[in-house]
C-alpha positions as CSV (number, residue, x, y, z in Angstrom):
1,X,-80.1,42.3,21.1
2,X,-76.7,43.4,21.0
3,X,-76.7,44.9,17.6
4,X,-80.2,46.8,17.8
5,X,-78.3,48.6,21.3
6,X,-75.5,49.6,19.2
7,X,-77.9,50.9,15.9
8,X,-79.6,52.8,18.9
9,X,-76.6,54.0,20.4
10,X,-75.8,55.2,16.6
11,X,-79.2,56.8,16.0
12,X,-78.9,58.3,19.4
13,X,-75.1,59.5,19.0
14,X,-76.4,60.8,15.4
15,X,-79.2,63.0,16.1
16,X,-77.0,64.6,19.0
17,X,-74.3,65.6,16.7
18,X,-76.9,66.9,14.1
19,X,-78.8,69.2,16.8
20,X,-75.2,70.3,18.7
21,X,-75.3,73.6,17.7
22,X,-78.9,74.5,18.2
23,X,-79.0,73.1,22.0
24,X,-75.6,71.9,23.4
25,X,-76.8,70.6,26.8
26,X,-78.9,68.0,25.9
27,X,-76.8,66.9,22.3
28,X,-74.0,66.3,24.3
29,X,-76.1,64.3,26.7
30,X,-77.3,62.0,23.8
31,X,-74.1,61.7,22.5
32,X,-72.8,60.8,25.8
33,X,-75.6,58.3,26.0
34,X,-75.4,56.5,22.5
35,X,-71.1,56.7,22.9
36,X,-72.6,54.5,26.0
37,X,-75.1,51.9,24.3
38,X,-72.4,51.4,21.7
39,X,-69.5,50.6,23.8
40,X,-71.8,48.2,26.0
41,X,-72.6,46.7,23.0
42,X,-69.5,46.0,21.7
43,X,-68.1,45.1,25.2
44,X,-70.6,42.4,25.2
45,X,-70.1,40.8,21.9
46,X,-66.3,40.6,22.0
47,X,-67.1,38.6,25.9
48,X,-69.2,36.6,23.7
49,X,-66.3,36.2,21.2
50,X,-63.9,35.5,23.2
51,X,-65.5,32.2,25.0
């Protein structure tokens, strides 16, 4: 589950930096959100690591 939330966060984080200059409000806010789902991502997977 952990590595299709941080492809998400990618796809998410990927199409905001593609539409940035067209509408900056809302790129930045799916940037902000897939910077999120990564990070979560890969804070869960090094708790898992680190058992």
């Amino acid at each position: 589950m952990r590595s299709l939330q941080i492809f998400i966060g990618l796809v998410i984080g990927w199409v905001g930096f593609l539409q940035i200059s067209e509408n900056p409000v809302p790129s930045s806010t799916a940037l902000l959100v897939g910077g999120f789902l990564i990070l979560a991502g890969i804070d869960h997977l090094f708790e898992i690591h680190n058992k």
